[in-house]
N, C-alpha and C positions, 0 to 999 in steps of 0.2 A: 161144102158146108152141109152139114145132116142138120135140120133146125126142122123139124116137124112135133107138132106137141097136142093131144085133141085128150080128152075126158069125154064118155059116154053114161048119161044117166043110166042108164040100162043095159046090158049086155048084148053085143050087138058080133054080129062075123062076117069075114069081109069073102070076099068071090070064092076065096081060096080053101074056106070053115074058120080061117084063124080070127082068136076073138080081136074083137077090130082097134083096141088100144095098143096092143101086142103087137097088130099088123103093123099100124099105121107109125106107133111108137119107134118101134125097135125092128121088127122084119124088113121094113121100106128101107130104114138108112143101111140096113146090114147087106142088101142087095145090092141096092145102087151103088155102095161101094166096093161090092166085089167087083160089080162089075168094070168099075172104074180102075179099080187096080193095074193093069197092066199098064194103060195109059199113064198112069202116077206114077209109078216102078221108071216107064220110060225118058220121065220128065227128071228123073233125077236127082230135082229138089221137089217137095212139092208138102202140102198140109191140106191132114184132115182136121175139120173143127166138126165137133156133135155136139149139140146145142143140147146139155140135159137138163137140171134143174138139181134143187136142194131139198124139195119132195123125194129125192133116193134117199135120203136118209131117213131113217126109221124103217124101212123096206124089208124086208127078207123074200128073197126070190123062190118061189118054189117050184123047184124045176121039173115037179113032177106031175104041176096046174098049171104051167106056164099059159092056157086057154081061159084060166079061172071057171072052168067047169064045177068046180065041190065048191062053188060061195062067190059070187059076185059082189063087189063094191067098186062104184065107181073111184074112190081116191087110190084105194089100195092097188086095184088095176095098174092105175098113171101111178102111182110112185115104182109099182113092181118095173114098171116100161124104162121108168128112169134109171131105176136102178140096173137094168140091161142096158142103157145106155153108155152107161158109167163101164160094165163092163165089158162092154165089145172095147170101147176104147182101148182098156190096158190090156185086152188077146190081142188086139187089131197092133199095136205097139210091139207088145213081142214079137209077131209075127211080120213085121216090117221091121225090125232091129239092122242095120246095116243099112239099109235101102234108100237112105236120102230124103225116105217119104215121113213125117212125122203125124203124129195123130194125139190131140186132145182134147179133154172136154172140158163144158163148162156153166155154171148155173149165170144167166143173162141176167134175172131179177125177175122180179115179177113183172108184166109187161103189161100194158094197157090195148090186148090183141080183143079180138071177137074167139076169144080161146072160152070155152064151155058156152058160146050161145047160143048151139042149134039143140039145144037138150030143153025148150018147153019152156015156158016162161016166168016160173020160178028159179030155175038153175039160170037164166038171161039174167034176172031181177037181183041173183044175188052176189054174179062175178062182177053185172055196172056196179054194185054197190061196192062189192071189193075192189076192182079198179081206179077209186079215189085215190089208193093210196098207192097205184101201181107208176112205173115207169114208162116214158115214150118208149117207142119201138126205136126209136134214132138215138134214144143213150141208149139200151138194152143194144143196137147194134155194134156201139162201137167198140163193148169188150169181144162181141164176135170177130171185127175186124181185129184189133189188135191179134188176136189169138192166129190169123189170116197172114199178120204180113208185117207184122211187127219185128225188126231185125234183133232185138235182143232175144226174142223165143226161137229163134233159128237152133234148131238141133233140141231142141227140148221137147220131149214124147212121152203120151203116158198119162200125161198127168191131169188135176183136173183142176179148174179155178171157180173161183166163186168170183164172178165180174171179173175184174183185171189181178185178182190176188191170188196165188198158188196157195189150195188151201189139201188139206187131208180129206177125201172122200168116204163115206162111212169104213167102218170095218167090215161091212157084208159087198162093200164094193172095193174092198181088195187083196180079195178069194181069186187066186188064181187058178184054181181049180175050177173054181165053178165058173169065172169067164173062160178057162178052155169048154168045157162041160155047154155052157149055152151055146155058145160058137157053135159046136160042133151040131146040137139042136137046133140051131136058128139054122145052119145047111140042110139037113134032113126035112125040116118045115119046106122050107123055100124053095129049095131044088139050087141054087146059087152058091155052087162049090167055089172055091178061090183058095 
């Protein structure tokens, strides 16, 4: 399970130069499950879940800022992450076709996490505030698990849901070109061929 999700009021980069929503958004799951891949290939059956959000919609990725060097904002940052989330799933699906290993994603809800509270105490002051209306982490988990281990999603890849309902991800998340296109970018970033 890829479930990492952070917003930075400010433009921030992690060990490596890459700007740290990017890193932590979309580079982290994209490695950790390369690396995992052989082990998953060997299991024969196996499921990736990537935790994205409905913040990818509206998004357009630009694969030529993927750092957001020419303009920073924080939401734009996380939705562009999400929306790389979105599509590593349907390259990572192609690219496992046959293989027993299935991958998809899925927006959990809004969650009642400490997600945007190390950003200063206004950005603290205004997601407690937005939190009223958010979701436990323990119902937000259980369309994670379903997506995990639920026998009717057996063989089902690709695709993305919104809680427990198969829903149509935007149009800019399903550019097959451009998830080969990132993929291929998020390896040349990373060093994490697979």
């Amino acid at each position: 399970m890829n479930n990492a999700g952070a917003i930075f009021a400010s433009r921030r980069t992690s060990a490596d130069g890459l700007e740290m929503t990017f890193a932590l958004n979309h580079v982290g799951a994209h490695v950790v499950t390369a690396g995992l891949l052989p082990s998953l290939k060997a299991a024969g059956k196996a499921r990736v879940v990537v935790v994205s959000s409905a913040a990818h919609r509206g998004a357009a990725l630009d694969l030529d800022d993927l750092q957001s060097e020419r303009g920073y904002s924080p939401w734009r940052a996380y939705q562009r992450s999400k929306l790389a989330n979105v599509l590593f799933t349907r390259e990572l699906a192609r690219r496992l076709d046959g293989s027993g290993v299935t991958v998809n994603a899925l927006h959990p809800g809004f969650v009642a996490s400490r997600f945007g509270s190390d950003n200063g105490p206004l950005w603290t002051a205004a997601f407690r505030l937005g939190q009223l209306l958010a979701i436990s982490p323990a119902r937000s988990a259980g369309a994670v698990l379903r997506l995990a281990l639920s026998p009717e999603l057996e063989g089902v890849t690709g695709a993305y849901f919104d809680r427990t309902r198969r829903r149509s991800p935007s149009r800019a998340a399903q550019d097959d070109a451009a998830a080969r296109r990132l993929w291929e970018v998020t390896e040349r970033l990373s060093g994490a061929a697979s």
